[in-house]
C-alpha positions in Angstrom: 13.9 2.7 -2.8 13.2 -0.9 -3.7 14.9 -3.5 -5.9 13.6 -6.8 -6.3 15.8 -9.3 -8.4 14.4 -12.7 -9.2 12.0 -12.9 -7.1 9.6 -15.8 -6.2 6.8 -17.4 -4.4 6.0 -21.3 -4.7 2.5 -22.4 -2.3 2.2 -26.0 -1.6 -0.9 -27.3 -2.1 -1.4 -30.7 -0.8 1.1 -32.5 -3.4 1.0 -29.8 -5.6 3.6 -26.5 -6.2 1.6 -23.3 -7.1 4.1 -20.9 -8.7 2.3 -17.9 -8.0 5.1 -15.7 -8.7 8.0 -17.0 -11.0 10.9 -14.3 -11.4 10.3 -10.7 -11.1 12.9 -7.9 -11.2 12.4 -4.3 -11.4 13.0 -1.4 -9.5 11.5 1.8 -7.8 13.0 5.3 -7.1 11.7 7.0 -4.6 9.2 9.0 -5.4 7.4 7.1 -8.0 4.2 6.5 -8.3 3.8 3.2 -9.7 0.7 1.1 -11.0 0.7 -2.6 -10.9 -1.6 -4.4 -13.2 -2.7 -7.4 -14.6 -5.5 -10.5 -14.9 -6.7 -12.7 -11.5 -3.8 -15.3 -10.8 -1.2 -13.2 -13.0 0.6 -12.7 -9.3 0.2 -9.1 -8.5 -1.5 -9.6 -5.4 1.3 -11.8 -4.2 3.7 -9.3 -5.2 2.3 -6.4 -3.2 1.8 -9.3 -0.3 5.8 -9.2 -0.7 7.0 -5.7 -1.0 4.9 -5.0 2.0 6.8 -7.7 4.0 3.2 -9.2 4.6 4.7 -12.5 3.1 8.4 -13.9 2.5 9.3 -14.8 -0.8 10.6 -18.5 -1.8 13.9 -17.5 -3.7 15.2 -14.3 -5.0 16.2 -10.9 -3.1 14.7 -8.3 -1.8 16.0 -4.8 -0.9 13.9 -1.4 0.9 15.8 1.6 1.3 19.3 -0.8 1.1 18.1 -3.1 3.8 18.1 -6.7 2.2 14.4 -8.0 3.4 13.9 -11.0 1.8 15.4 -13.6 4.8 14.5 -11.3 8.1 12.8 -12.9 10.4 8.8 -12.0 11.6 10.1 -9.4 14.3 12.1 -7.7 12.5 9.7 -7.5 9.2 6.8 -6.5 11.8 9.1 -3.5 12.5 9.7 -2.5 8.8 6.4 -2.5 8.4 5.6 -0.1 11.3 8.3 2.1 9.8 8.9 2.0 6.1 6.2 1.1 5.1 1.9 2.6 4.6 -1.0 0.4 3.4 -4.3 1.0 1.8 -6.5 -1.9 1.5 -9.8 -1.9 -0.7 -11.8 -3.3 2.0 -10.3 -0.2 4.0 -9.7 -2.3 7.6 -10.9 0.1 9.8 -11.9 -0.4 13.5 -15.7 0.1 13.5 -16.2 1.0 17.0 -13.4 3.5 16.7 -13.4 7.5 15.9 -11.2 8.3 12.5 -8.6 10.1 15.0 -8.2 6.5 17.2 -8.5 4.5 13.7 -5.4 6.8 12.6 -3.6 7.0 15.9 -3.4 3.0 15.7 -0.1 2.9 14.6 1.3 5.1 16.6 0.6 3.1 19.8 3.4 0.4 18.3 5.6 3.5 18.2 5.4 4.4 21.8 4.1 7.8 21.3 2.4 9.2 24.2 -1.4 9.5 23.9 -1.3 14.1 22.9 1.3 12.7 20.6 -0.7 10.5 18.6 -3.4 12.5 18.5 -2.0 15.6 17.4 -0.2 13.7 14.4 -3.6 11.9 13.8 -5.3 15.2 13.8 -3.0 16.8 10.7 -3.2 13.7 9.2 -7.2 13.7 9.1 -7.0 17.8 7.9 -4.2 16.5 5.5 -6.9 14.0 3.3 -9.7 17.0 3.6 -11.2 15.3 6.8 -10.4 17.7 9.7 -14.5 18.1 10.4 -14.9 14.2 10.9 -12.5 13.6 13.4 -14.9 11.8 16.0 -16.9 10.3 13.4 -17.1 6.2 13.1 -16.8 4.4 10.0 -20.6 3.6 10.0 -21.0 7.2 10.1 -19.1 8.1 6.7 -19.4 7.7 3.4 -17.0 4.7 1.4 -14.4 7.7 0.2 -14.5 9.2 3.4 -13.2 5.9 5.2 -10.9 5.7 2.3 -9.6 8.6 3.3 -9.4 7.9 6.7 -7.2 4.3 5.8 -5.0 6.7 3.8 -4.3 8.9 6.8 -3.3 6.2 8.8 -1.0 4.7 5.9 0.2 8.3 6.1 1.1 8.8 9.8 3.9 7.1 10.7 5.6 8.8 7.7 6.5 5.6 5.7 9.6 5.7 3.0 6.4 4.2 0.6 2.7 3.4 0.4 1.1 0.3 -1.4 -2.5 0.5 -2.3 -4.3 -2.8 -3.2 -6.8 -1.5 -5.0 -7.6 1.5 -3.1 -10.7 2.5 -5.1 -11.8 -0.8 -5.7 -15.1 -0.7 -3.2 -16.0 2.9 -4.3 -18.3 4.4 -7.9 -16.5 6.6 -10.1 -16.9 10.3 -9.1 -15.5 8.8 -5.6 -12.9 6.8 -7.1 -11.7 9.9 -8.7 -11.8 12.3 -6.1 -9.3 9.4 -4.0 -6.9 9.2 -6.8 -6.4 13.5 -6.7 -5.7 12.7 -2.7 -3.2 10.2 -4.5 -2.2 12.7 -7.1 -1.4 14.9 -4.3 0.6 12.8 -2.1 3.0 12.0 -5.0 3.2 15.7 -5.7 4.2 16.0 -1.9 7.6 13.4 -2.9 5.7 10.1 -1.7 6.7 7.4 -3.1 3.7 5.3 -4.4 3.1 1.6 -5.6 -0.8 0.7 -6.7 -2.4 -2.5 -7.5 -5.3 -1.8 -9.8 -7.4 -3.9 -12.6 -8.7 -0.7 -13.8 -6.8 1.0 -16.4 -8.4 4.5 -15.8 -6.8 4.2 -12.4 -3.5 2.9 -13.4 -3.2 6.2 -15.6 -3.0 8.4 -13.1 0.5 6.5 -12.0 3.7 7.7 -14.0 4.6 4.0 -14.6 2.8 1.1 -15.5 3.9 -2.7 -14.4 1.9 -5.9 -15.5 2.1 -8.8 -14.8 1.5 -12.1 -16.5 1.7 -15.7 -15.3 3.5 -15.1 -12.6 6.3 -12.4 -14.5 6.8 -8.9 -15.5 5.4 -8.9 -18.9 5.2 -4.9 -19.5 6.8 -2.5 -17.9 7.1 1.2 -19.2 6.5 5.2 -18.4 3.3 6.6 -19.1 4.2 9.6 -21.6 
C-alpha cells in the first residue's frame, strides 16, 4: 500500500536548512492500522504532510498503491488525494454554515457525482459513524465527537485506498476520545487501511503497529503484541 524509502524534507529558513525529516523508510500493507508517534519537531507531522501528498518531499521515493508519488506534479497529486486518499484533522475542518450531509458530500462535487448521488453516499456514510439522525445538523449544533464523526465520514466517502488521522482525538476529553477510536477500531475491522499521528500512547494502542519518530528518523518501529 505504501513504501517510503529515504525519504526527506529540508525547509529553508532565511539562510538556514531545517532538516525536518532526515531519512525514513518503512512500509504499510494494506490494511494496517498504524500509529505514528513521537515528541514536537521529531518530524511526524511532516511525515503525514507527505504521505498525504499535502507536501512533496526533498529527496527520497515515494510509492501509493505502485504509483511512484514523490515527483508528480500539483494536478496530478490534487487527484490522488481526491481518490486514494481520507483525512481526519484534529481541528476537524468542517464547513460551519453547512449540514453534516453537504460537509460529507464535499468531496464528491470534485468527483462529478450528480447532486442524488452525493447525497445518497453521504447519507450511508453519516448512518455508517452512528450519525444517520443528525444529517441536517450544523457543526455549531453538535457536540466535538459528533463533528469528529462527521470529518470521518467524509474521509470515508470517496472510498480512499487509506486514511491518515492527525491526531483525530486530539480536541476531544476521554470518554469521547474513546468512543472515536471504536469508530476507528471498526473501520480497520472493515479492511481499512489506517495511518494515525498521536502524542498519546493510550491512543497509539489501539493501532496494531507503533512508529516513532526521533529527530527527524524512524527510531522504533514494531507490532503491538
Amino acid at each position: 500500500m505504501i513504501k517510503i524509502q529515504g525519504l526527506r524534507k529540508t525547509y529553508q529558513m532565511g539562510s538556514t536548512a531545517v532538516h525536518a525529516l532526515k531519512d525514513a523508510s518503512f512500509q504499510v500493507t494494506e490494511g494496517e492500522f498504524v500509529a505514528i508517534m513521537g515528541s514536537s519537531g521529531s518530524g511526524k507531522s511532516t511525515l503525514l504532510n507527505l504521505l498525504g501528498c499535502l507536501d512533496t518531499p526533498s529527496d527520497g521515493s515515494y510509492h501509493l498503491r505502485g504509483k511512484e508519488v514523490s515527483c508528480m506534479g500539483d494536478d496530478s497529486l490534487a487527484e490522488i488525494r481526491n481518490q486514494d486518499i481520507g483525512f481526519v484533522f484534529q481541528t476537524f475542518n468542517l464547513l460551519s454554515r453547512k449540514t453534516a450531509l453537504d460537509n460529507v458530500a464535499l468531496p464528491l462535487i470534485y468527483a462529478r457525482m450528480t447532486r442524488p448521488e452525493r447525497e445518497r453516499k453521504a447519507r450511508a456514510m453519516l448512518e455508517k459513524v452512528g450519525l444517520g439522525d443528525r444529517i441536517d445538523h450544523r457543526p455549531n449544533e453538535m457536540s466535538g465527537g459528533q463533528r469528529q464523526r462527521v470529518a470521518i465520514a467524509r474521509a470515508l466517502v470517496n472510498d480512499p485506498a487509506i486514511i491518515l488521522a492527525d491526531e483525530p482525538t486530539g480536541n476531544l476529553d476521554s470518554v469521547t476520545s474513546a468512543e472515536i477510536m471504536d469508530v476507528f477500531t471498526d473501520l480497520h475491522k472493515a479492511g481499512h487501511t489506517i495511518v494515525m499521528v498521536t502524542h498519546e500512547s493510550d491512543i497509539a494502542a489501539y493501532a496494531h503497529r507503533t512508529i516513532v519518530m526521533k529527530d527527524g528518523v524512524v527510531f522504533k518501529d514494531e507490532l503491538h503484541v
